[in-house]
N, C-alpha and C positions, 0 to 999 in steps of 0.2 A: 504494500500500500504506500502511494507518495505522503509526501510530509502535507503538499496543500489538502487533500483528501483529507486525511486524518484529521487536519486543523478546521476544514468546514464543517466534519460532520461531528467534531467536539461542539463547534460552537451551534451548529444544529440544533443539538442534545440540550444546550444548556439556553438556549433563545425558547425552545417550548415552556418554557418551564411557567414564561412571563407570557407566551402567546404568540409568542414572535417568530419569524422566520428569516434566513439573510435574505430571502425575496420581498419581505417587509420593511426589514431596514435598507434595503436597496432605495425604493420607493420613499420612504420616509426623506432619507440623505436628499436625494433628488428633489425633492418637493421644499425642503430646510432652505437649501443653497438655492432654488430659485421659487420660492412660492406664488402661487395664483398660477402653476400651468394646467393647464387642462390636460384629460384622460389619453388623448392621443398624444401631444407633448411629450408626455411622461413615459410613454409607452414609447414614444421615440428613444429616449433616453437612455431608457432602462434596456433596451435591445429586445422589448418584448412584441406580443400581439397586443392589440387595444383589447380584445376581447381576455386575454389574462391578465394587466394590468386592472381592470375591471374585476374581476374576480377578488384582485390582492387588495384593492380600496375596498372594496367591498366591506372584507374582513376585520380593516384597519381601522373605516367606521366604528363596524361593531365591538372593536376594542375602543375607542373613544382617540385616537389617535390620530386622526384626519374628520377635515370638517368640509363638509361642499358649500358653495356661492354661486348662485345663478345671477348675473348683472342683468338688470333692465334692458330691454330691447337684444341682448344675443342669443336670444332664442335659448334652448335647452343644453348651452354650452355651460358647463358646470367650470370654476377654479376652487383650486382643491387647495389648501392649507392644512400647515403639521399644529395640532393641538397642544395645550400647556403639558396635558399625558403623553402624548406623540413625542415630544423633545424629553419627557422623563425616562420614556421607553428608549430612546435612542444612548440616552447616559447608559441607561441600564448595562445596553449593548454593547456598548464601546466599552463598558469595565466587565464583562464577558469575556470578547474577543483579548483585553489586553489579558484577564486570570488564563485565560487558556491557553494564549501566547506562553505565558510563563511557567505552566504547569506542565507544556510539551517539550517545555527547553529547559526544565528545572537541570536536568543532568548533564547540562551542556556548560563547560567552562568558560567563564566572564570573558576572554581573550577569545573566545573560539566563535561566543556569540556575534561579538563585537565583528570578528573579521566574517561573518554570516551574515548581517545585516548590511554591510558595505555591500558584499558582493552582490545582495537582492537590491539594494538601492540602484547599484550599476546597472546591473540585469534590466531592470525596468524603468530606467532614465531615457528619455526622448535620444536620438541619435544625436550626434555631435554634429556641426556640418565645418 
């Protein structure tokens, strides 16, 4: 099993717990950093279908997490905003992702981590030109 496998399906484990899924806090992030986009926006964003980004608000609703807005005259174009619980559920997550970060590396030596985390920051830094 690779290390990122292991690492999402830790943090899987421990996002149900509160309701959550990383396809929730995907959504949530997205909707934080630019609030008021609409259902397709989002669904742009997020690299999904509109019709499963619909399903995950759905959900988020029903956790209190996300709030709809319909403005005057745009017809049944919804903007969707992250709730006061929607940003406590996001904390929640972020100190998830970091316990589990450090629960999978506990056995990993301070210098070893240090020269791992360089190397993933290189790995996924924009090209040089």
């Amino acid at each position: 099993m690779n290390l990122g496998r292991k690492l999402r399906e830790e943090v899987e484990r421990e996002l149900r717990t509160s309701g959550m899924s990383l396809r929730h806090l995907s959504a949530l992030g997205h909707l934080a950093r630019e609030p008021g986009l609409s259902y397709s926006e989002l669904a742009r964003r997020a690299g999904v279908t509109a019709q499963s980004m619909q399903a995950t608000l759905n959900q988020l609703e029903a956790l209190g997490a996300v709030e709809r807005t319909t403005e005057a005259g745009r017809g049944r174009t919804a903007r969707l905003q992250v709730t006061e619980h929607g940003e406590s559920l996001r904390a929640t997550a972020r100190n998830v992702i970091a316990e589990t970060d450090e629960k999978l590396l506990a056995t990993v030596p301070a210098d070893d981590r240090s020269a791992l985390t360089r190397a993933l920051i290189n790995a996924f830094a924009p090209p040089q030109e």
